[in-house]
C-alpha positions as CSV (number, residue, x, y, z in Angstrom):
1,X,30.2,8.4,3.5
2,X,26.7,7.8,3.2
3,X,25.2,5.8,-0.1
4,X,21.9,6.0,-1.5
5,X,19.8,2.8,-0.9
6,X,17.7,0.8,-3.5
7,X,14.2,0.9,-3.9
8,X,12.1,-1.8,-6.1
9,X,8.8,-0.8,-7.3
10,X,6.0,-3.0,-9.1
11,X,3.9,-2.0,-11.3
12,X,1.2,-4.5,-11.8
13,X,-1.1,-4.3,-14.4
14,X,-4.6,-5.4,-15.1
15,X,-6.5,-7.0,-18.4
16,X,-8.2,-2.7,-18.5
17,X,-5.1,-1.5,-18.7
18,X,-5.3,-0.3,-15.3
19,X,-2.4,-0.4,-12.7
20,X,-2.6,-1.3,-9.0
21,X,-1.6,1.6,-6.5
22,X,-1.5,2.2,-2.9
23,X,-2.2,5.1,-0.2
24,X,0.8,4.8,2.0
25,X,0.8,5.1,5.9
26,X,3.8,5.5,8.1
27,X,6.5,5.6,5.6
28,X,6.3,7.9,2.7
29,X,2.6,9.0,3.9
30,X,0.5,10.3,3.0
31,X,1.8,9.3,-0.3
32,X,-0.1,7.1,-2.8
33,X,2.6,4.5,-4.5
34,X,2.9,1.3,-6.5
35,X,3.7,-1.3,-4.4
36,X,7.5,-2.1,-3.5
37,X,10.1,-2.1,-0.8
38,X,13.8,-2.5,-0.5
39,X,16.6,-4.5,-2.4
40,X,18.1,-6.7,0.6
41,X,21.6,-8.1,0.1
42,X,21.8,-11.3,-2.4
43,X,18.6,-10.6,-3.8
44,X,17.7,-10.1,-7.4
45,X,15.1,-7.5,-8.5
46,X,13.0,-10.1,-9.3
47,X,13.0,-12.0,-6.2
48,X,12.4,-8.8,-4.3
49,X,9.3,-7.8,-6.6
50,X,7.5,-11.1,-6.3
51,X,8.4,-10.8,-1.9
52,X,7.6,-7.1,-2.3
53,X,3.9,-7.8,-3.9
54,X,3.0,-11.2,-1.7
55,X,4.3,-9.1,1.1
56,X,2.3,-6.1,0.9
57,X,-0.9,-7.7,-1.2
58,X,-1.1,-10.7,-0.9
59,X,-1.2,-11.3,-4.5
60,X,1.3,-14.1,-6.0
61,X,3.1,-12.4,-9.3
62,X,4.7,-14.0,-12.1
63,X,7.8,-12.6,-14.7
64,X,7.8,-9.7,-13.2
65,X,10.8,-7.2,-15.7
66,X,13.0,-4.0,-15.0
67,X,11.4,-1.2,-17.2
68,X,13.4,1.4,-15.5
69,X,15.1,3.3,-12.8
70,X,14.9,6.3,-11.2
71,X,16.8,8.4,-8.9
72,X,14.7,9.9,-6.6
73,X,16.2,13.4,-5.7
74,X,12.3,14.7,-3.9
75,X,13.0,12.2,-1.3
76,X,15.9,13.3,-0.8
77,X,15.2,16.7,-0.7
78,X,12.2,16.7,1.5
79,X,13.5,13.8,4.0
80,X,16.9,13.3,3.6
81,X,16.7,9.8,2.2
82,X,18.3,9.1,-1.2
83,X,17.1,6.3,-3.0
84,X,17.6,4.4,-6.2
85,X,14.8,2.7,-7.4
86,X,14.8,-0.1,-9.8
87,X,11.0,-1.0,-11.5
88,X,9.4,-3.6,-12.3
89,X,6.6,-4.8,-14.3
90,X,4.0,-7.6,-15.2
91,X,0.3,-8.5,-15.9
92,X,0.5,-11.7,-14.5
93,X,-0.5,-12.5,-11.4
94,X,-3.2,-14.5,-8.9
95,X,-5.8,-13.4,-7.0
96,X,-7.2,-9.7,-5.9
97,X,-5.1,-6.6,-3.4
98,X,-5.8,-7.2,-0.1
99,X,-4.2,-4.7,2.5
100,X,-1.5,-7.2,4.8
101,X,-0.1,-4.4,6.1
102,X,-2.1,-2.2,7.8
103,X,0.2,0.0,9.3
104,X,1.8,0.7,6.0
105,X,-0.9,0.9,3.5
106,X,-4.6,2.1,3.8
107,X,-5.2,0.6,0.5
108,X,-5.3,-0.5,-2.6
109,X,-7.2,0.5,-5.9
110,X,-6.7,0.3,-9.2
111,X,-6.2,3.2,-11.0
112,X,-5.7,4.9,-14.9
113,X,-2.2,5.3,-15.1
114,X,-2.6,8.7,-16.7
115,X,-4.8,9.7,-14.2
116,X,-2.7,9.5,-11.1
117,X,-4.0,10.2,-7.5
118,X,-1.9,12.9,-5.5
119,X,-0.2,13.4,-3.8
120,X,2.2,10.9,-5.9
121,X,5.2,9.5,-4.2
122,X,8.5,10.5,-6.1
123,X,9.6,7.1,-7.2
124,X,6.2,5.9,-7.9
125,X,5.7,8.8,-10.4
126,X,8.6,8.6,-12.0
127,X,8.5,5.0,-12.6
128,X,4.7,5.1,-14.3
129,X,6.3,8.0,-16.3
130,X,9.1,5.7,-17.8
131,X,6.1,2.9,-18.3
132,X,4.2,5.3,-20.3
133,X,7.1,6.8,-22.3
134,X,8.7,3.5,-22.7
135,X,11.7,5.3,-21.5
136,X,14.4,3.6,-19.2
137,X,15.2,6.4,-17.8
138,X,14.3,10.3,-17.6
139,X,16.4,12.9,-15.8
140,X,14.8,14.3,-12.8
141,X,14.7,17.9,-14.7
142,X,12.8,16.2,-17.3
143,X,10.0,14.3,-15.2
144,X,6.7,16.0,-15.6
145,X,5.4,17.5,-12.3
């Protein structure tokens, strides 16, 4: 039996209030995101976040914490991939987004977290949605869309 896999997703945010997002390439195109990755075994959410955000942006991040997860049923519906995503956030961090993986990421900009660009990937939305509402979690049937 298959299992759903789990996501992390960062949401780093700047001294405007602004948060840092991504136009995705390859996977999840042409989807823009917060940046993230996957949980590997013996890893804590943390650890992944701060690998997830040096990996992707070069920036070094510090304290990042879980605000939420999601379970990200459009993914699943549109390409058979079920994931759990756990989020994460912080303002704390060095340096400015550079794009270290071109094939994954066109890149980055930093965006009004009301003001989304689309199209929005899934667990990306949903994750800025619990930021906003200060909600851990939100049922898919309740997400704004």
């Amino acid at each position: 039996m298959e299992r759903p896999k789990v996501g992390i997703g960062v949401i780093l945010e700047d001294k405007d209030g602004k948060i840092l997002i991504g136009k995705r390439k390859g996977s999840h195109a042409p989807f823009y995101s917060i940046p993230g990755g996957h949980l590997e075994t013996g890893e804590s959410f943390e650890e992944a976040a701060v690998k997830e955000v040096l990996e992707e942006t070069g920036l070094e991040i510090f304290s990042p914490r879980v605000i939420c997860v999601t379970n990200n049923l459009d993914t699943y519906k549109t390409e058979g991939k079920h994931y759990i995503s756990v989020a994460l956030v912080t303002d704390e961090f060095n340096g400015s987004p550079v794009v270290l993986e071109p094939d994954k990421c066109e890149g980055w900009a930093w965006v009004d977290p009301r003001d989304l660009p689309e199209p929005h990937f899934d667990a990306s939305a949903f994750a800025i949605e619990c930021y906003l509402k200060g909600e851990f979690y939100i049922p898919e049937q309740q997400i704004s869309k």
